[in-house]
N, CA and C atoms as an extended XYZ file, in Angstrom:
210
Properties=species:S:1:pos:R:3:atomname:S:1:resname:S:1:resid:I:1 pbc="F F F"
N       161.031       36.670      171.943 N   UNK     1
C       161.369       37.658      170.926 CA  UNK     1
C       160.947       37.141      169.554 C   UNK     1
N       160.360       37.769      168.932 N   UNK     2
C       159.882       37.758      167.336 CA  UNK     2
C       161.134       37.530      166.351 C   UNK     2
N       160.719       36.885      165.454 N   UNK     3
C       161.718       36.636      164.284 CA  UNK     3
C       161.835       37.592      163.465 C   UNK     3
N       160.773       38.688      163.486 N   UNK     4
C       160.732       39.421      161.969 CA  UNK     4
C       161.438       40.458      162.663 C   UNK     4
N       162.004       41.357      162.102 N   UNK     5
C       162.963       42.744      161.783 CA  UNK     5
C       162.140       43.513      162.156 C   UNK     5
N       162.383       44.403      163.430 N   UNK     6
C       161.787       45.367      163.936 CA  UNK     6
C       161.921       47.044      163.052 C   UNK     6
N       161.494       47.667      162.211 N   UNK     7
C       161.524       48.703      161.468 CA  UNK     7
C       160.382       50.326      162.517 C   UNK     7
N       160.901       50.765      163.385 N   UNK     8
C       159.923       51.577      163.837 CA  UNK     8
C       159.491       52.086      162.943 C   UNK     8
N       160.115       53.140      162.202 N   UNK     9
C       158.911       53.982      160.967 CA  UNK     9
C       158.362       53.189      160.040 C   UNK     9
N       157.771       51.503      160.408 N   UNK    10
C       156.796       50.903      159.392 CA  UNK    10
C       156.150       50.307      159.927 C   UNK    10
N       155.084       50.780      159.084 N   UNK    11
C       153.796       49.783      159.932 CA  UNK    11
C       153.694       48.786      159.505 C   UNK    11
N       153.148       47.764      160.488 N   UNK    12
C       153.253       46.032      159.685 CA  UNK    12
C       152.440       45.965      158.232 C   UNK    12
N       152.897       45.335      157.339 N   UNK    13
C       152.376       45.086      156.295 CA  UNK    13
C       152.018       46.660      155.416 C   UNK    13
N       152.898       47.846      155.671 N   UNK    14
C       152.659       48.649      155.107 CA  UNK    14
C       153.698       49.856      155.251 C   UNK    14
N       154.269       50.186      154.207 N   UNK    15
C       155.469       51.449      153.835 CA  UNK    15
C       154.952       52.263      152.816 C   UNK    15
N       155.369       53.729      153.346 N   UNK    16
C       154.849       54.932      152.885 CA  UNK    16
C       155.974       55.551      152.336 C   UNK    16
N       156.229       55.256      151.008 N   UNK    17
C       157.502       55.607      150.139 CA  UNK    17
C       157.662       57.328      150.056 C   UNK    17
N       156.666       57.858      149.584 N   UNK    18
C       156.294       58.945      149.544 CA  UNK    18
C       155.255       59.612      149.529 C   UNK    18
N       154.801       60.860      149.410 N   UNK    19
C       153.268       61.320      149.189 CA  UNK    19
C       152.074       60.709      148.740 C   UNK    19
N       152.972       60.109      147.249 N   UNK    20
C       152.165       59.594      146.699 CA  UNK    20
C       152.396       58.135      146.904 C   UNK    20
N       153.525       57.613      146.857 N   UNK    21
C       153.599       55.543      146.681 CA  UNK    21
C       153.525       55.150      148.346 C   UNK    21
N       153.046       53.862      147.890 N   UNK    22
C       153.146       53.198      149.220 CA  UNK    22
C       152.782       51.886      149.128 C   UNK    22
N       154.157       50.940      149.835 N   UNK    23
C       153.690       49.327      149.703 CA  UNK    23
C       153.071       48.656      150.939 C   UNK    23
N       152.242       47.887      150.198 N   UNK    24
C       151.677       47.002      151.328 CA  UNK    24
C       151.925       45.626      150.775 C   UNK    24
N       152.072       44.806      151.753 N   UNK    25
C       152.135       42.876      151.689 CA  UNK    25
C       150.549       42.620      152.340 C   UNK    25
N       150.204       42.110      151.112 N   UNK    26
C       148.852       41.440      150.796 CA  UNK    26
C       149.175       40.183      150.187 C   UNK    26
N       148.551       39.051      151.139 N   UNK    27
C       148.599       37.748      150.639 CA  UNK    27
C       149.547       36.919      150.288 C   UNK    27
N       151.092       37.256      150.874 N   UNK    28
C       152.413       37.445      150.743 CA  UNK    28
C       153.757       37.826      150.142 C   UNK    28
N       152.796       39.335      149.247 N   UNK    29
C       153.212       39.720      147.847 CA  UNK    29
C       153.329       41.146      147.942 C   UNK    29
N       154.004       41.750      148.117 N   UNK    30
C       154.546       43.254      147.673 CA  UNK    30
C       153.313       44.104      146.468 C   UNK    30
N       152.796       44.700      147.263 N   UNK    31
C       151.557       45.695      145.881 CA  UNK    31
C       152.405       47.013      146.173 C   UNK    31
N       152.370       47.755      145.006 N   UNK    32
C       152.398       49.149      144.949 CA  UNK    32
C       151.255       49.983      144.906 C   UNK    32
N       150.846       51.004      145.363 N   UNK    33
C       149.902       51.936      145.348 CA  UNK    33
C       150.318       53.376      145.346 C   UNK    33
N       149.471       53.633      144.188 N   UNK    34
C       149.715       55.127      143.475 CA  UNK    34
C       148.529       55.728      144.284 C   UNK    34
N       148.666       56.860      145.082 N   UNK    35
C       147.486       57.607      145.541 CA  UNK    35
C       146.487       56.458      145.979 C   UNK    35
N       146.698       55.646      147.108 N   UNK    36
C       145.908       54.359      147.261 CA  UNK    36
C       145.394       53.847      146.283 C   UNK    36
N       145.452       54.037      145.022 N   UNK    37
C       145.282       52.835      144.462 CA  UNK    37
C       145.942       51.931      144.133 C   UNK    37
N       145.674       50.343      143.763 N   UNK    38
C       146.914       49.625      143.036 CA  UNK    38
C       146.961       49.991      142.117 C   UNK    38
N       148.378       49.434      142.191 N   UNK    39
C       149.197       49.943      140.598 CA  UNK    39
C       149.400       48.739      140.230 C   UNK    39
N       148.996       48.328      138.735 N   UNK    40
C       148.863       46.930      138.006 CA  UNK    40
C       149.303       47.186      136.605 C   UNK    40
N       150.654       46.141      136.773 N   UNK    41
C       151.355       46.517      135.355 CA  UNK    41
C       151.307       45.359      134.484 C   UNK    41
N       151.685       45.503      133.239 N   UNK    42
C       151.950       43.917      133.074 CA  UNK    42
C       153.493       43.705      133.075 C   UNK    42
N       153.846       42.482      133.456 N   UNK    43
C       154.553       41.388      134.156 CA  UNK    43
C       155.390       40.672      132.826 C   UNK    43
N       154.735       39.930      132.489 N   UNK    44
C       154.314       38.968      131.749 CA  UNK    44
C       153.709       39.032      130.122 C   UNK    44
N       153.926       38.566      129.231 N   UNK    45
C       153.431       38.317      127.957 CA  UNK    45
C       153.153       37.140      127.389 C   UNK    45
N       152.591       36.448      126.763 N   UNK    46
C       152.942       34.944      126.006 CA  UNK    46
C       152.235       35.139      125.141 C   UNK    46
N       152.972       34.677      123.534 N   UNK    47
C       152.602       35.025      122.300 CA  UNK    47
C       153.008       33.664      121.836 C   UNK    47
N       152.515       33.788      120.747 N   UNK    48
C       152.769       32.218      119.854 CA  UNK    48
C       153.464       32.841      118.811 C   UNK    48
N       154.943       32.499      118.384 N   UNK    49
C       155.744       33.251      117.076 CA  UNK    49
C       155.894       31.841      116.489 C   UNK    49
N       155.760       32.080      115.030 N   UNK    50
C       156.152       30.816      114.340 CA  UNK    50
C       157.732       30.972      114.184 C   UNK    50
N       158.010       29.932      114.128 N   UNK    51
C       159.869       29.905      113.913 CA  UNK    51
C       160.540       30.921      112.655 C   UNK    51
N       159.162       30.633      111.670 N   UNK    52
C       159.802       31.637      110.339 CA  UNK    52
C       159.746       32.602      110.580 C   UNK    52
N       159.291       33.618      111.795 N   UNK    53
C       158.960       34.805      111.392 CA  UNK    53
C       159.535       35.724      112.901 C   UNK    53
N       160.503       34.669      113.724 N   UNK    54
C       160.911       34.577      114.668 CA  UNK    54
C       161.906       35.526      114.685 C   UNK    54
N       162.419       35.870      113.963 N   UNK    55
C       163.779       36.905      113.240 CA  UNK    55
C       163.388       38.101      112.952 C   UNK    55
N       161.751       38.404      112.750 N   UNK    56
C       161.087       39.982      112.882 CA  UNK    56
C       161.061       40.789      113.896 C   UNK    56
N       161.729       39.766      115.325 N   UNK    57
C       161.383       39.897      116.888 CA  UNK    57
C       162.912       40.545      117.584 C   UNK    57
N       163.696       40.153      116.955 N   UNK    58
C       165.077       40.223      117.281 CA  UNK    58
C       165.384       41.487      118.017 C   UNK    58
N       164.766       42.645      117.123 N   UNK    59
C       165.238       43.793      117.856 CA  UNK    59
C       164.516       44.642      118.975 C   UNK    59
N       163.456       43.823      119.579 N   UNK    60
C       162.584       44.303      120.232 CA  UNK    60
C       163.394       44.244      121.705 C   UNK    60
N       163.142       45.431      122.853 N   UNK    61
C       163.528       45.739      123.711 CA  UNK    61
C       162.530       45.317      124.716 C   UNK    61
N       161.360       45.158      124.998 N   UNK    62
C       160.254       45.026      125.692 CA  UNK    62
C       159.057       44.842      125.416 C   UNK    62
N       158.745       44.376      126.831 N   UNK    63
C       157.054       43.800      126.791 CA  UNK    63
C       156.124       44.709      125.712 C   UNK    63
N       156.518       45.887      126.135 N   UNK    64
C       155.371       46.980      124.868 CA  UNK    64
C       155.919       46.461      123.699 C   UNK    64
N       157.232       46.815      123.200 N   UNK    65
C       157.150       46.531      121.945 CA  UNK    65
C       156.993       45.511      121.004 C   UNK    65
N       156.858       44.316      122.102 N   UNK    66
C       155.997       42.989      121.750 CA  UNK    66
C       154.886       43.043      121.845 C   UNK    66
N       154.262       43.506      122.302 N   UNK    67
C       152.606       43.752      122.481 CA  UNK    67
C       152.355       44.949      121.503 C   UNK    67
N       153.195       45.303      120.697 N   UNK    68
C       152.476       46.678      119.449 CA  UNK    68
C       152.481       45.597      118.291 C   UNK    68
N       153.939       44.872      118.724 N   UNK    69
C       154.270       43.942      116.955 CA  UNK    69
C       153.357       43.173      116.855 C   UNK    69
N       152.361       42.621      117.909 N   UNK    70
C       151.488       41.175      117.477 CA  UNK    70
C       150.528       41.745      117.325 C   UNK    70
């Protein structure tokens, strides 16, 4: 008997959320796909803030609104 979790309505390495989404495990990582395509967001940011000016940042909620301020 297999270790992994038997799911009948999924196919290995692939779930059909809806019409349009659907995940697949590629390379051991969860992708989303919009209308088969990937969907690629950003994640991640890294900015260089100087300490003085570190206090202009305070009220920012998210990645966008760090990526408009720099």
């Amino acid at each position: 008997m297999s270790n992994k979790l038997f799911y009948p309505h999924f196919e290995e390495n692939f779930v059909q959320i809806s019409k349009h989404i659907s995940l697949k495990l590629e390379d051991g990582r969860t992708k989303i796909y919009i209308n088969n395509k990937l969907f690629r967001q950003c994640k991640a940011l890294i900015v260089n803030i100087p300490l003085a000016r570190l206090e202009k940042y305070d009220d920012l909620t998210s990645i966008d609104d760090l990526e408009q301020e720099t």
